[in-house]
BASEKE-161266 format. One line per 5 residues: for each residue x negated, y, z of N, C-alpha, C. Coordinates in steps of 0.05 Angstrom, whole numbers, plus 5000, padded with zeros to 4 digits. Example, Ala and Ser with C-alpha at 12.3 -4.5 7.8 and 13.67 -1.06 7.14 Angstrom:
% residues 2
4736:4886:5156:4754:4910:5156:4736:4934:5156  4743:4955:5142:4727:4979:5143:4742:5001:5157 .
***
This chain:
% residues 321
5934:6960:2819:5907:6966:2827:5905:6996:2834  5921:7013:2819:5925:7043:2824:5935:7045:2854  5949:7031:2851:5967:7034:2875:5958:7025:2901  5941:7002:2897:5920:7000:2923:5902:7013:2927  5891:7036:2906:5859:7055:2912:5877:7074:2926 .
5901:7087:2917:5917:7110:2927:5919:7103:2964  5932:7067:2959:5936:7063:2990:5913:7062:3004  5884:7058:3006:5868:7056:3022:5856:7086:3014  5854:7097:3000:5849:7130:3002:5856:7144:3015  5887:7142:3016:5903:7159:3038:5908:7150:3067 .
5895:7130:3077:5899:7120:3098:5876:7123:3113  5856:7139:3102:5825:7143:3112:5832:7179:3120  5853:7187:3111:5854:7216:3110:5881:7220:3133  5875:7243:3151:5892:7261:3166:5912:7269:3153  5936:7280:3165:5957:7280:3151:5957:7308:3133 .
5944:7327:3155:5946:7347:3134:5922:7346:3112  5903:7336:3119:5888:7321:3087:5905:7307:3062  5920:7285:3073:5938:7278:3058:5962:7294:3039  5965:7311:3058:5977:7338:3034:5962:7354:3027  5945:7361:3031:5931:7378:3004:5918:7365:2992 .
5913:7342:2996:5912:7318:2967:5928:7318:2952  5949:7303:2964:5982:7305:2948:5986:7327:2929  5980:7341:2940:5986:7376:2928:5973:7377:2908  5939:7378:2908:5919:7376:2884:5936:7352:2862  5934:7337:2881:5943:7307:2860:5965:7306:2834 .
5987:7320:2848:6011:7329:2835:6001:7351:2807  5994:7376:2823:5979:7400:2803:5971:7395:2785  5952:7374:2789:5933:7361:2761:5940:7346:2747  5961:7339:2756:5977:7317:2736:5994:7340:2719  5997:7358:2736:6024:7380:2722:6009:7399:2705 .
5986:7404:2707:5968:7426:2690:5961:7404:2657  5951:7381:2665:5947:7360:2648:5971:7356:2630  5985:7351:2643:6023:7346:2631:6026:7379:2610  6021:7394:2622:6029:7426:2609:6004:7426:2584  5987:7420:2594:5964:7419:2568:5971:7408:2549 .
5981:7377:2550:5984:7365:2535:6006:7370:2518  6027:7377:2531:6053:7397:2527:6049:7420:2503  6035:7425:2519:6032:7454:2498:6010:7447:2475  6000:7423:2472:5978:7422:2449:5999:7413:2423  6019:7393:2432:6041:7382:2414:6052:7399:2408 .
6058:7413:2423:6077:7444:2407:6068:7460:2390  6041:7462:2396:6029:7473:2375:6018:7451:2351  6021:7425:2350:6018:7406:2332:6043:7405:2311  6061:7405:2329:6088:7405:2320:6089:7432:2305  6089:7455:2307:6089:7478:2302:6070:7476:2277 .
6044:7467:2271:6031:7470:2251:6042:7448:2228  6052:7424:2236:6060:7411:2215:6094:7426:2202  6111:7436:2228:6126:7442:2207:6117:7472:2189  6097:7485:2196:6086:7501:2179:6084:7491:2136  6070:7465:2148:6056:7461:2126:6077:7445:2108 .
6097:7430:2124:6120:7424:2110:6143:7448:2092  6140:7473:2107:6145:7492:2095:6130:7499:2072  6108:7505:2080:6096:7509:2053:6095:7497:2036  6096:7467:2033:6098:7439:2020:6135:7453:1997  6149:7445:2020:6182:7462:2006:6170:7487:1993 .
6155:7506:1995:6164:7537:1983:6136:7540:1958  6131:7510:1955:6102:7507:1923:6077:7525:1943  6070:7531:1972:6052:7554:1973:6022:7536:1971  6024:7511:1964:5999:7495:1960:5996:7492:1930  5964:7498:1925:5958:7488:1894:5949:7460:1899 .
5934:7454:1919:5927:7423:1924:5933:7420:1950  5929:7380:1946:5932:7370:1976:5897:7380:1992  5881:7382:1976:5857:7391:1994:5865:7417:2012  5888:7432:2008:5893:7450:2015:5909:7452:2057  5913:7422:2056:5931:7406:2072:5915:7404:2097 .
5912:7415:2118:5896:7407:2146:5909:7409:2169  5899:7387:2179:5910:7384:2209:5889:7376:2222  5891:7378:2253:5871:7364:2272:5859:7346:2273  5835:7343:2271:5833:7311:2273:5842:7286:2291  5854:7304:2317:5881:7274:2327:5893:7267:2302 .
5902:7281:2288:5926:7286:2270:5913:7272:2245  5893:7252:2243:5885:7251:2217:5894:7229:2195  5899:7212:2212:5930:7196:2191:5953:7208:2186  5959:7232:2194:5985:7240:2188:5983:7263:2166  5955:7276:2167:5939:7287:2149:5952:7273:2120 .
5928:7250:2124:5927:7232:2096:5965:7220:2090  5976:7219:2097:5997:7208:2100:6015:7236:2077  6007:7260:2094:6021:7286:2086:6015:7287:2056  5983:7279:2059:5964:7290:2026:5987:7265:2006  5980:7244:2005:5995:7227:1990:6017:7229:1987 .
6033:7241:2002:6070:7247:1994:6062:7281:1982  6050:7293:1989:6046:7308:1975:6038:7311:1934  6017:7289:1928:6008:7279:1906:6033:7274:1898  6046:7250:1902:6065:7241:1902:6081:7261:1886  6093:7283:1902:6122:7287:1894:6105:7313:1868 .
6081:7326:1865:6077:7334:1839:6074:7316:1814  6065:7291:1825:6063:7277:1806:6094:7275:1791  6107:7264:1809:6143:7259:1801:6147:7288:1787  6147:7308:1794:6151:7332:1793:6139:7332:1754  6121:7331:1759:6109:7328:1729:6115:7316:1711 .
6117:7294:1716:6129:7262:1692:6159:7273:1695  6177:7282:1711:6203:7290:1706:6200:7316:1694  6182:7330:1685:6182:7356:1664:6179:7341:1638  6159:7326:1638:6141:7313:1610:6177:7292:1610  6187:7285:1615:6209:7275:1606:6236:7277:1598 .
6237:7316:1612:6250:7332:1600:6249:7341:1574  6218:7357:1575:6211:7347:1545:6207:7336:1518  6210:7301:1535:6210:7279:1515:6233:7286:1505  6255:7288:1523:6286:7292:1519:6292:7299:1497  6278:7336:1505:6287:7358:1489:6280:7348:1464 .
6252:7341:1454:6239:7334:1433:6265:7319:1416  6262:7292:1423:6287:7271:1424:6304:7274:1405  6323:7298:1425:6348:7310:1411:6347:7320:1387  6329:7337:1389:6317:7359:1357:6317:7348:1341  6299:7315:1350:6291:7298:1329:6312:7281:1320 .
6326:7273:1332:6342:7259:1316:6363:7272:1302  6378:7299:1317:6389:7316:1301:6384:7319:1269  6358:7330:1267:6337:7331:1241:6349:7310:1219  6330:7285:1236:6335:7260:1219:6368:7259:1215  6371:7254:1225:6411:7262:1219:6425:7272:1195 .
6404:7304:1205:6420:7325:1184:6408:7316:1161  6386:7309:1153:6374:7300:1125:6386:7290:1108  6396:7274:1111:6410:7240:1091:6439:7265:1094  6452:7269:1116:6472:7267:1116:6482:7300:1100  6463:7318:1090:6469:7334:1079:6459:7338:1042 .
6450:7310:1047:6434:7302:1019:6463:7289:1004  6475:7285:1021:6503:7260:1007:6518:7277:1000  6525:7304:1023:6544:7320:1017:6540:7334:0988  6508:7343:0982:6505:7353:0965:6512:7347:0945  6503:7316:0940:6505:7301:0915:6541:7293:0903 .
6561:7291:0927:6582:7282:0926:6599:7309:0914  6586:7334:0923:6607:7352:0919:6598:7359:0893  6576:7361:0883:6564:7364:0857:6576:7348:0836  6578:7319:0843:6600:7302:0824:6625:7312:0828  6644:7327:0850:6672:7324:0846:6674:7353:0836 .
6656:7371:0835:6647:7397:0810:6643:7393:0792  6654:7374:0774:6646:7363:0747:6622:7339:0738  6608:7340:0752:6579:7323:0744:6585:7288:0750  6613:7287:0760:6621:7259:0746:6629:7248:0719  6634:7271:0709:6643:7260:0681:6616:7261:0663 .
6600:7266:0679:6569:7271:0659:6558:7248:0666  6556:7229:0640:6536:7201:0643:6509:7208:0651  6499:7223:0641:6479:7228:0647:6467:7234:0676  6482:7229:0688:6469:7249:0723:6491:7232:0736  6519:7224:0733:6533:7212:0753:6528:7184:0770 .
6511:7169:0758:6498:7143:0759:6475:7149:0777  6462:7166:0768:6438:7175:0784:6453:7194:0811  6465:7202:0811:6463:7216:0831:6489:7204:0857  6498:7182:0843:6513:7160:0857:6496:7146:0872  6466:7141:0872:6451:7121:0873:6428:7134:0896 .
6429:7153:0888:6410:7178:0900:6428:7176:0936  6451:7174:0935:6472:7188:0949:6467:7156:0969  6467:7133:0957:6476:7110:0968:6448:7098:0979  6421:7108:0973:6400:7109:0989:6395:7127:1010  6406:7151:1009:6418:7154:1034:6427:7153:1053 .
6442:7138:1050:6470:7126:1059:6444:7101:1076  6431:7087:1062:6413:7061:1071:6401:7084:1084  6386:7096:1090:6363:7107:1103:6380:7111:1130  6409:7122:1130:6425:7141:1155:6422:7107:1170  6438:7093:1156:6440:7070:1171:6418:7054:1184 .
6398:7053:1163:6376:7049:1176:6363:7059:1206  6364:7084:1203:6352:7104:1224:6379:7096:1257  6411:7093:1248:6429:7090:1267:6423:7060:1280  6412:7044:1259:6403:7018:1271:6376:7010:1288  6356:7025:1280:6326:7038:1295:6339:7051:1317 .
6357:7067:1324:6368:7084:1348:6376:7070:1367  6399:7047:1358:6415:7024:1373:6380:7005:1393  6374:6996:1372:6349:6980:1380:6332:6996:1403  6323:7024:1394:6301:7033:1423:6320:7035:1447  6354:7049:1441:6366:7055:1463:6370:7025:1482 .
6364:7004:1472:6374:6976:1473:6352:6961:1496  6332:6968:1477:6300:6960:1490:6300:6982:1526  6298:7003:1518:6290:7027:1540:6305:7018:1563  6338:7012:1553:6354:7002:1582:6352:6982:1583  6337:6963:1578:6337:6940:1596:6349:6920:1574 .
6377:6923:1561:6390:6914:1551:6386:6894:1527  6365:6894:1514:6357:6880:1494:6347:6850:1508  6356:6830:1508:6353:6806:1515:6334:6796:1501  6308:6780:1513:6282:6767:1494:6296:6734:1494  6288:6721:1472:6295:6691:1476:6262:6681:1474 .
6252:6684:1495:6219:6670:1493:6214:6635:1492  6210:6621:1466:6192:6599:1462:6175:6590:1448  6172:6575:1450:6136:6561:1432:6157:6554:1405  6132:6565:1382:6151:6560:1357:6113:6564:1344  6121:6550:1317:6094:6553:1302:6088:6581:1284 .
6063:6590:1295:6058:6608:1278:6055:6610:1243  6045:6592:1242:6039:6592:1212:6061:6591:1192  6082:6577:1195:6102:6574:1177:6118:6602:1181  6125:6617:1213:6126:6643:1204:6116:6658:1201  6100:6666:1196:6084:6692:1179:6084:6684:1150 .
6087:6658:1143:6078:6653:1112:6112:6663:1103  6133:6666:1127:6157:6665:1110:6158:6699:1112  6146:6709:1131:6152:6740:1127:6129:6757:1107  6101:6736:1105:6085:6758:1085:6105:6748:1058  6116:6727:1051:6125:6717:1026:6153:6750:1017 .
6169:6743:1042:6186:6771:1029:6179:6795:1021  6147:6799:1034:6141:6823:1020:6116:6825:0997  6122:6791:0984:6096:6801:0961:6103:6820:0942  6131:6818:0935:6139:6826:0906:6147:6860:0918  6144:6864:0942:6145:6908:0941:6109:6906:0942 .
6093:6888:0949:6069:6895:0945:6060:6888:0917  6063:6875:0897:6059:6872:0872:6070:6898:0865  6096:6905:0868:6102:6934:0849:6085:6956:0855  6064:6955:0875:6046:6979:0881:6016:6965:0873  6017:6953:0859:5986:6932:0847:5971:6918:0876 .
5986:6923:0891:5965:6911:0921:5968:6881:0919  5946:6878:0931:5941:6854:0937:5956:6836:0969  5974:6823:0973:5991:6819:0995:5982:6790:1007  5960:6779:1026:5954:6752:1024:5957:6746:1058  5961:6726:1062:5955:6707:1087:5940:6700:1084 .
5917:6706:1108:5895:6684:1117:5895:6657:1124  5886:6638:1121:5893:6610:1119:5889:6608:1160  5919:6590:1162:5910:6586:1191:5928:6555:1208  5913:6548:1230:5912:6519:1229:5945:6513:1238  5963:6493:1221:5993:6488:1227:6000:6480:1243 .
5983:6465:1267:5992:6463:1290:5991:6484:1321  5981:6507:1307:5985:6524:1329:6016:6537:1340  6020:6533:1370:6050:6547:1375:6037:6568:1390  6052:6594:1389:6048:6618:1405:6084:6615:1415  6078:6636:1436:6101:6632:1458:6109:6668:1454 .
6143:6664:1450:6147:6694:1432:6175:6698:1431  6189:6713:1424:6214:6717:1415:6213:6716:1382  6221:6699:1373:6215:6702:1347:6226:6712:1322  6244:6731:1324:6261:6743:1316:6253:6772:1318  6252:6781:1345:6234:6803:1350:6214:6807:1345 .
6193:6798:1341:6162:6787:1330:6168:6788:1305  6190:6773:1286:6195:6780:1252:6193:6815:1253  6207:6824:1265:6226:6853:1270:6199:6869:1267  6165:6852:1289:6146:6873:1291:6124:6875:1274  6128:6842:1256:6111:6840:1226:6122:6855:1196 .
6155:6853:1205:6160:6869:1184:6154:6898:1188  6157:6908:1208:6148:6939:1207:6119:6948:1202  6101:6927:1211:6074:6930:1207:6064:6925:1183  6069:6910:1163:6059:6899:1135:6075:6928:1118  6107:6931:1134:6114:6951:1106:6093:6969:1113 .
6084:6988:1135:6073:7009:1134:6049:7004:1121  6036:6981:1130:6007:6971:1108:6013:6978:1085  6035:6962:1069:6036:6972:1044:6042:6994:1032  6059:7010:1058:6073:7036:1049:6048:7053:1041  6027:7047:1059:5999:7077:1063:5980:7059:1051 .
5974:7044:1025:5946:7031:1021:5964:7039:0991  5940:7052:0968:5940:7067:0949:5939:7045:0932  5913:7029:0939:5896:7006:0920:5891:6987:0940  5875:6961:0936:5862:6945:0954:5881:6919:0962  5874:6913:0988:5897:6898:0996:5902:6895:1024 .
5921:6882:1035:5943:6875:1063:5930:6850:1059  5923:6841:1087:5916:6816:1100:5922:6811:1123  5941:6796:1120:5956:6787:1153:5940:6760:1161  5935:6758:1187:5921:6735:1196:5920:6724:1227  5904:6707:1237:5906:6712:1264:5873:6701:1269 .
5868:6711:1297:5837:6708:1312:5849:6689:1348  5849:6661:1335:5845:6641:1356:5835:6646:1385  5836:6648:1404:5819:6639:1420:5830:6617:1447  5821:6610:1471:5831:6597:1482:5860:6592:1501  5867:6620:1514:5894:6618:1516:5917:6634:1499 .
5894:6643:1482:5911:6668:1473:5915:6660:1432  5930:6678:1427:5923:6681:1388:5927:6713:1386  5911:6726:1372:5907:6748:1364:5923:6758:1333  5946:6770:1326:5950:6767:1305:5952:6798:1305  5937:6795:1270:5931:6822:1254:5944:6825:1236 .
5948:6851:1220:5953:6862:1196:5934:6888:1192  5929:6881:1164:5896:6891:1158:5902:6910:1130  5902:6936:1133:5907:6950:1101:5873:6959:1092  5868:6968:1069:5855:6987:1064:5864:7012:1044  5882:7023:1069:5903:7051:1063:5886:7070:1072 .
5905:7093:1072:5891:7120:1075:5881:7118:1098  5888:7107:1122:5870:7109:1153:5895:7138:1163  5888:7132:1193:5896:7147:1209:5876:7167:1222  5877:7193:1226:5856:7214:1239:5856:7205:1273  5832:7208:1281:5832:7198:1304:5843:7210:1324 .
5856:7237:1323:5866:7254:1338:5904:7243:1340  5909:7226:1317:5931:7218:1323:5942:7191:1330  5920:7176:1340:5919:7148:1341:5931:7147:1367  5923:7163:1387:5947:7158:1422:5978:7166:1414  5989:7177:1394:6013:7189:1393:6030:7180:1366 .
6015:7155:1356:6032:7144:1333:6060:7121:1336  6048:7118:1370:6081:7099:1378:6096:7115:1396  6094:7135:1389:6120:7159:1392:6140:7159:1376  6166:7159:1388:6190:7166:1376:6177:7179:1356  6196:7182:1329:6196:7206:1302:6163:7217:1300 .
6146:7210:1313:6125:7219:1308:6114:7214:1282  6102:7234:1271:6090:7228:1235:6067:7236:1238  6040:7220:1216:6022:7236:1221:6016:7254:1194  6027:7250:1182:6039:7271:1151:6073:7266:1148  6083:7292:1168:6109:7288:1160:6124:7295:1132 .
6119:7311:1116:6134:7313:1087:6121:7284:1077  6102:7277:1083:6095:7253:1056:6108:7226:1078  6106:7216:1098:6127:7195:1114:6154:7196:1104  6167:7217:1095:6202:7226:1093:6202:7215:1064  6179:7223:1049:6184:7222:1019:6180:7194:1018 .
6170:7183:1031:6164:7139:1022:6188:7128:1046  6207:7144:1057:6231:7129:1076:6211:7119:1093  6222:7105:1114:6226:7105:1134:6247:7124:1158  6242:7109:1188:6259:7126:1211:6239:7149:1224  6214:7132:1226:6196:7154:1244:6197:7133:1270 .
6222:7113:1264:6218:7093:1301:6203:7064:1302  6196:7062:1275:6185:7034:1268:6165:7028:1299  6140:7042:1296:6125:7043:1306:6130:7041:1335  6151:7051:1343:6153:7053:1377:6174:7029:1389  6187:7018:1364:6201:6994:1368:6188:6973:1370 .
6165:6976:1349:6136:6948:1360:6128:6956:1384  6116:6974:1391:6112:6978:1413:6121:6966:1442  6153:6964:1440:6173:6963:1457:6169:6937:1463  6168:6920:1436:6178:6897:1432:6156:6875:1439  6130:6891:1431:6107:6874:1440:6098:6883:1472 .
6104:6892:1486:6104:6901:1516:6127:6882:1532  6149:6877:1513:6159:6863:1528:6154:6827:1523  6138:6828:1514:6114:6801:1512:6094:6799:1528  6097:6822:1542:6070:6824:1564:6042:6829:1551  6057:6833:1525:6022:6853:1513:6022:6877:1509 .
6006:6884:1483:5990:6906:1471:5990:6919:1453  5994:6938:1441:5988:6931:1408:5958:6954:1406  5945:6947:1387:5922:6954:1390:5915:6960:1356  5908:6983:1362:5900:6999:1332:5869:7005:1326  5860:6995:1304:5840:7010:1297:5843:7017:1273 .
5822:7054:1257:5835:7061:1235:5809:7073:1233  5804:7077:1206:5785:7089:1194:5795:7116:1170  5793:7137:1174:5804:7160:1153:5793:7151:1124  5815:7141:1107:5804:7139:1074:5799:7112:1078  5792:7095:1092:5792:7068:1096:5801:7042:1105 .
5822:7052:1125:5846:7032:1127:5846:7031:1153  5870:7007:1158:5877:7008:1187:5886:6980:1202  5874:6969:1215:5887:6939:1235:5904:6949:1260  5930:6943:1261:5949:6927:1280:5937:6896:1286  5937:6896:1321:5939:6873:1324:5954:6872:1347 .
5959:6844:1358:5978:6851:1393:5966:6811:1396  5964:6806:1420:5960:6785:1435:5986:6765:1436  5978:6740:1436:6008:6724:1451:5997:6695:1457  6013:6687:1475:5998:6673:1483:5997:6636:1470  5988:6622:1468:5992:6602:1449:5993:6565:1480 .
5995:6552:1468:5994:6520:1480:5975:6519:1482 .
***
């Protein structure tokens, strides 16, 4: 169609009309061409500006980020890889940190037990074996130790296990009720030696929840000991809250409670929220982040509520028939 307005245009025109048409014609295509030329160069020129600056940190924000408005998807495009790589930038500091933390921490835990044994062992081969009086005890002292190191090396194996991937779930429908009655049963008699009261809520025998059930033992036993470990008087009530696709299962103390300032950071590695008095009743410090682990990879939750001086509920979701 171009090409027919050009041919009946120039066929109405003299020849030397026809070239200083031509001539204009060409020009304006070539001034247009150079405009356009030179606007990209300077487009070009401003983005690699800002990519520089992007490389040399000279931005505190992406609001800081402008281009033309031709340019305005490439704008938004810039802002988001920008977000982007502080974000990465950040979570790879906060994980350097976790690291560092990490190391310290388990060092610590480490050196504890393992310089408590030395103590005790070289103290008996300094004479204090032939003393009835203290060699028994301090044999015994030495060999809960010994349970705590192992303990804590076996808590280590498990998160390193979980974190890579490596820990295999065996997920099926199994009945709830018969297990929990077999795991509150193992721990009536450490809750009788502290006067507590240790009970299961009555609950209906044909319910199945869908679970690893082995792992799920692994996250009631950590939850009931700490019930019992932190409740002075009163009692532990393990139970569950029905509903239609789901079962809600709890453990219920009326222990000392947790301060509310430490309730986001209690399924942290080694985290304590009274560390001399956690060390003195044993434990690893990893209980808590191993439930954690273990109920996430159920596709749930675990969900705390705590009252200071008044106690504290664990619960986590699963899903039931």
């Amino acid at each position: 169609m171009l090409i027919s307005f050009l041919t009946l245009f120039f066929a109405k025109l003299n020849a030397l009309q026809i070239i200083s048409a031509t001539i204009v014609f060409f020009l304006s295509i070539t001034l247009i061409t150079l405009y356009f030329y030179k606007k990209r160069i300077a487009e070009i020129k401003l983005i690699k500006e800002i990519i520089e600056y992007i490389r040399k940190n000279k931005f505190s924000s992406s609001n800081e980020i402008k281009l033309p408005n031709s340019l305005s998807e490439l704008e938004s495009e810039i802002k988001k890889m920008y977000d982007k790589m502080i974000s990465d930038i950040a979570h790879l500091k906060k994980l350097e940190q976790i690291r560092t933390e990490f190391l310290g921490n388990v060092s610590h835990e480490l050196r504890t037990p393992i310089f408590a044994i030395q103590g005790y062992i070289e103290t008996l081969l300094n004479g204090a074996i032939e003393d009835e009086k203290v060699n028994r005890t301090f044999l015994q002292k030495a060999n809960q130790h010994v349970i705590n190191l192992n303990n804590l090396l076996n808590d280590l194996i498990d998160i390193s296990m979980i974190e890579s991937k490596q820990m295999k779930m065996s997920l099926r429908f199994f009945k709830i009720a018969p297990f929990l009655e077999s795991v509150v049963n193992e721990f009536i008699p450490y809750a009788e030696k502290k006067n507590i009261e240790l009970k299961l809520l009555p609950i209906d025998s044909n319910i199945e929840v869908f679970g690893d059930k082995e792992r799920l033992r692994q996250v009631m036993n950590n939850l009931i000991t700490n019930a019992i470990k932190y409740t002075e008087k009163g009692s532990v009530e393990v139970g569950i809250i029905e509903y239609d696709k789901n079962v809600r299962i709890f453990v219920k103390d009326t222990g000392i409670g947790i301060p509310e300032k430490d309730l986001e950071r209690i399924f942290e590695r080694f985290y304590r929220v009274d560390k001399n008095r956690s060390r003195e009743m044993g434990g690893t410090g990893l209980g808590l982040a191993i439930v954690k682990h273990i109920i996430e990879a159920h596709n749930s939750k675990v969900e705390v509520k705590s009252q200071l001086g008044k106690g504290s509920e664990f619960s986590f979701l699963l899903k039931k028939i």
